[in-house]
C-alpha positions in Angstrom: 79.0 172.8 121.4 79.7 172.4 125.2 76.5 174.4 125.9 74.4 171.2 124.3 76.3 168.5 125.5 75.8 169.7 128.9 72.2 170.0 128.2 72.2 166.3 126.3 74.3 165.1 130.2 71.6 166.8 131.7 69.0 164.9 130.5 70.2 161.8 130.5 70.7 162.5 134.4 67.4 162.9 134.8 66.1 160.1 132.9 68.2 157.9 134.4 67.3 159.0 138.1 63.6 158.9 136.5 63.9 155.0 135.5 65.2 154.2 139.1 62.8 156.0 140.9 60.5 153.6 138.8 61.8 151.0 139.5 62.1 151.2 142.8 58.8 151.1 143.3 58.1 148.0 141.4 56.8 145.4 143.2 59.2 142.4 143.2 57.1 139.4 141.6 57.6 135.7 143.2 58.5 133.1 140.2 55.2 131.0 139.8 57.4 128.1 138.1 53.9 126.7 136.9 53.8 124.1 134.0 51.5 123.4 131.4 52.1 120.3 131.2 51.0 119.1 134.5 47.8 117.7 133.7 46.9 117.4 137.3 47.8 120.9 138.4 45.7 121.9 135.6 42.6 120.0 136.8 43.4 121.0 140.3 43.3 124.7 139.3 40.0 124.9 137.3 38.0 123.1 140.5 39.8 125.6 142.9 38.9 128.0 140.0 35.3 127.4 139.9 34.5 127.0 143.4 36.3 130.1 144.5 36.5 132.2 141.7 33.5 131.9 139.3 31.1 133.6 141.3 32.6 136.9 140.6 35.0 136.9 137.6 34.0 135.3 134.1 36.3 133.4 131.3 34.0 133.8 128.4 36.9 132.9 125.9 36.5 129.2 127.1 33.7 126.6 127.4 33.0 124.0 129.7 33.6 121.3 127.1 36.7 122.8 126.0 38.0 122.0 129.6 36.9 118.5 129.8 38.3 117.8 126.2 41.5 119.1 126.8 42.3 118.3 130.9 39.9 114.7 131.6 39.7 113.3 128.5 43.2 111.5 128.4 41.9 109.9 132.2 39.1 108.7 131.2 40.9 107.4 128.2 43.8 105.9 130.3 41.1 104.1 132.7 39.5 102.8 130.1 42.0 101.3 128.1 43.1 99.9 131.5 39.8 97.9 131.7 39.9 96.7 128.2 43.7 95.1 128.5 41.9 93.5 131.5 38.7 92.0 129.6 41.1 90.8 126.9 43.3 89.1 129.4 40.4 87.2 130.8 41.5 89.4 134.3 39.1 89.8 137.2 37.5 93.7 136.7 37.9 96.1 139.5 35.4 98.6 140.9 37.1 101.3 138.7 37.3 99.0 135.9 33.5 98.5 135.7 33.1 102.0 136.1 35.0 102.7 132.9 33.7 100.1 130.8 30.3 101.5 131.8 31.2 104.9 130.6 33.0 103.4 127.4 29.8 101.1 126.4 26.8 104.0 127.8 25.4 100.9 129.8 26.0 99.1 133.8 28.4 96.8 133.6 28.4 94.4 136.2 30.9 91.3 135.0 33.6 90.0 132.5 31.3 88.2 130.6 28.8 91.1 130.0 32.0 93.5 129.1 33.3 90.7 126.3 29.4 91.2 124.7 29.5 94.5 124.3 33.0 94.9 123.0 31.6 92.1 120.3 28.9 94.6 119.1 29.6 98.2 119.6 32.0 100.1 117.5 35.6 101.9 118.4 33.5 105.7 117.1 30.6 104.7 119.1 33.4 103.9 122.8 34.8 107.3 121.7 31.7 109.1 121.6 30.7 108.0 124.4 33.8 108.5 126.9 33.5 112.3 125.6 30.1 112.0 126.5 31.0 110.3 130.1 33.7 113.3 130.1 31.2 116.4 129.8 29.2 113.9 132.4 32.4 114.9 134.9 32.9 118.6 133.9 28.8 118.9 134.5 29.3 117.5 138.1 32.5 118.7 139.5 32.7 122.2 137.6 29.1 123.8 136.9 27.4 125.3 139.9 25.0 127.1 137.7 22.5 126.0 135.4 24.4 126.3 132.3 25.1 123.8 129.8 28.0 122.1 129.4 28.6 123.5 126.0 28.0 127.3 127.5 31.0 129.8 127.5 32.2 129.6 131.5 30.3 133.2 132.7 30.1 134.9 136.2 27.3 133.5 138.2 27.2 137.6 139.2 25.2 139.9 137.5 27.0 142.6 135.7 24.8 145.1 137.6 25.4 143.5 141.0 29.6 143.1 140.1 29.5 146.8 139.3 27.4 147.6 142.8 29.5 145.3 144.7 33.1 146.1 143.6 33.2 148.6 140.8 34.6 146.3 138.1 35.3 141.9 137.9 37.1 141.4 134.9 37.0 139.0 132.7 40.1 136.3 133.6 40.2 134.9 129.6 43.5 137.2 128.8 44.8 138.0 132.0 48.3 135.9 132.2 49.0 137.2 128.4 48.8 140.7 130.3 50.0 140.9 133.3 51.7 137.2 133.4 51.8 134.3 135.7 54.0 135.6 138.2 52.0 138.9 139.0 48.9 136.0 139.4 50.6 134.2 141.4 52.3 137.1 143.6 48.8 138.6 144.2 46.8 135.8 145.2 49.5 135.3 147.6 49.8 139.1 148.1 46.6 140.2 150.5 47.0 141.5 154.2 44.8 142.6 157.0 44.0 146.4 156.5 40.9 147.4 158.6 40.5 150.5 156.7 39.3 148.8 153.7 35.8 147.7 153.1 36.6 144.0 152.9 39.2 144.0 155.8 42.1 143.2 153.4 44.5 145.2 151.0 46.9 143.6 148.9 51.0 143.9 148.2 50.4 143.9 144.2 48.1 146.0 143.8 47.2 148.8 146.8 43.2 149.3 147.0 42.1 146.5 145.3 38.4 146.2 145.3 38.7 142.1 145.5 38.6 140.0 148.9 40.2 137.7 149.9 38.5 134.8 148.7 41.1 132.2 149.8 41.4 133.2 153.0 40.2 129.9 154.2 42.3 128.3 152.4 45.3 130.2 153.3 44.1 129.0 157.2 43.1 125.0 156.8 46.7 124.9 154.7 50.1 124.7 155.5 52.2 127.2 153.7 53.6 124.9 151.4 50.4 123.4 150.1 48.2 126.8 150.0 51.3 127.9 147.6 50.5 124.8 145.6 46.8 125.7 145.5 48.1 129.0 143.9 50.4 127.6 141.5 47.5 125.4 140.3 45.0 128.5 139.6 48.3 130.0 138.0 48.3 127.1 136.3 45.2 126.5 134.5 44.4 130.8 134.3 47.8 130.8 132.1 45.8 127.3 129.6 42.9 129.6 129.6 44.6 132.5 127.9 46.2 130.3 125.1 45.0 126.5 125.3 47.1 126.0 122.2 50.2 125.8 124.0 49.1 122.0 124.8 50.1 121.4 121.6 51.8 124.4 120.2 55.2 123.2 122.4 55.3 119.5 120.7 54.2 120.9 117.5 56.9 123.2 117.5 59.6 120.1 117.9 58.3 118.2 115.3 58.2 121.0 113.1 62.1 121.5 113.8 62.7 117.9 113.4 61.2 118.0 110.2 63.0 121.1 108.8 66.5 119.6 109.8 65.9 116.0 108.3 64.7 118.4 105.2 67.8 120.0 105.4 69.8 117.2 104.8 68.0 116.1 101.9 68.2 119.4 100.4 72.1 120.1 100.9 72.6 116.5 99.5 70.3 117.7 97.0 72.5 120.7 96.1 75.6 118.6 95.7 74.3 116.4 92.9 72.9 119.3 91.3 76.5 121.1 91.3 79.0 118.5 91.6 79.7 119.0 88.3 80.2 122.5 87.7 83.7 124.0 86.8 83.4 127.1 89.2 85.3 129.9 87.0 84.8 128.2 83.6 81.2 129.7 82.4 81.0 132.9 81.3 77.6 134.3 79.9 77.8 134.8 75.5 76.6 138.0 74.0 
């Protein structure tokens, strides 16, 4: 008996000096604190995403039109609906204004008058067809470099041949804050140092060897601290809406859902009362 409990001490000795070796050399992780929310951080990080990123790594889960739908839509929404309460308020029309009307109607307008014509003869589908239409218009100028369509999953502009030449692997970026998270995104972007004995010049905190450069080094230099951090947070950002875009939705969903199952709860308990308010607990007994 003594013999195996001081082989069961034994062991749990060495497991525990096992787990804090391990843990000691963990990388600590900065907190991202991104939010999916921010519409604007989102937008911010798929440019920054495509102009620095794209050329090597791939997110073939997601299309170009997915993007628009989900981060520009609602702004070319807002702006236009902006315009209209102007032309119905007999208001003088901005630059932006015409701009917006001109997406909403799919023709120039130039003056009031011409905006109160068109609102007499084209239908509400027809406006929303065509401010989707004027939003895939945006995500084909700001976000496609290549000659890909604007319905086209988002591909490296590398070859796969070239990628594996180049730097051994580029992963895909679809999945990669569901598996490693945002912070560990967020702490190695941040994470690269000058190292002379690597090929590229650079090594990085996270992870030791990477075969990546570091492709926001410019950044990092025409920054200050605070906003090259931002420019992080916003690649963060929208890398952690490419690995589940649901969550747009899934987190006010989720509320209603609630709400609903709580007002449903009250009907329910009420429900129960009637049903056994007049039931003499103790007086039934089942007959033979």
């Amino acid at each position: 008996m003594k013999k195996q409990l001081h082989e069961t001490l034994i062991t749990v000795a060495i497991l525990t000096f096992s787990l804090n070796v391990f843990a000691s050399t963990e990388v600590h992780l900065d907190h991202a604190n991104t939010d999916i929310n921010d519409k604007k951080s989102l937008q911010r990080g798929a440019k920054l995403f495509m102009n620095y990123c794209s050329g090597c790594h791939s997110i073939q889960f997601m299309r170009y039109n997915r993007i628009g739908k989900d981060l520009f839509l609602d702004d070319v929404i807002a702006t236009y609906e902006k315009a209209k309460v102007a032309v119905l308020n007999n208001q003088s029309l901005e630059h932006n204004d015409l701009t917006a009307l001109s997406k909403a109607f799919d023709n120039e307008i130039t003056s009031l008058e011409q905006a109160k014509s068109f609102f007499a003869k084209i239908s509400k589908e027809e406006i929303e067809e065509n401010l989707i239409k004027a939003t895939d218009k945006e995500v084909e100028k700001n976000l496609i470099f290549t000659d890909e369509k604007v319905g086209s999953l988002i591909t490296s502009a590398m070859s796969v041949s070239d990628a594996e030449q180049w730097f051994g692997n580029n992963p895909d970026l679809s999945l990669v804050s569901r598996s490693k998270g945002t912070d560990w995104i967020y702490t190695y972007l941040r994470g690269f140092y000058k190292d002379d004995s690597r090929v590229f010049g650079v090594n990085n905190h996270v992870l030791e060897n990477a075969s990546m450069p570091d492709v926001l080094w410019q950044l990092k230099q025409d920054k200050s601290s605070k906003e090259f951090n931002q420019d992080i947070r916003d690649i963060t950002n929208f890398l952690d809406y490419v690995g589940e875009p649901a969550k747009l939705v899934r987190f006010d969903l989720g509320i209603k859902v609630l709400g609903f199952l709580f007002v449903l709860f009250i009907f329910a308990y009420l429900l129960k009362k009637e049903y056994w308010k007049d039931v003499k607990y103790g007086k039934w007994r089942a007959k033979d």
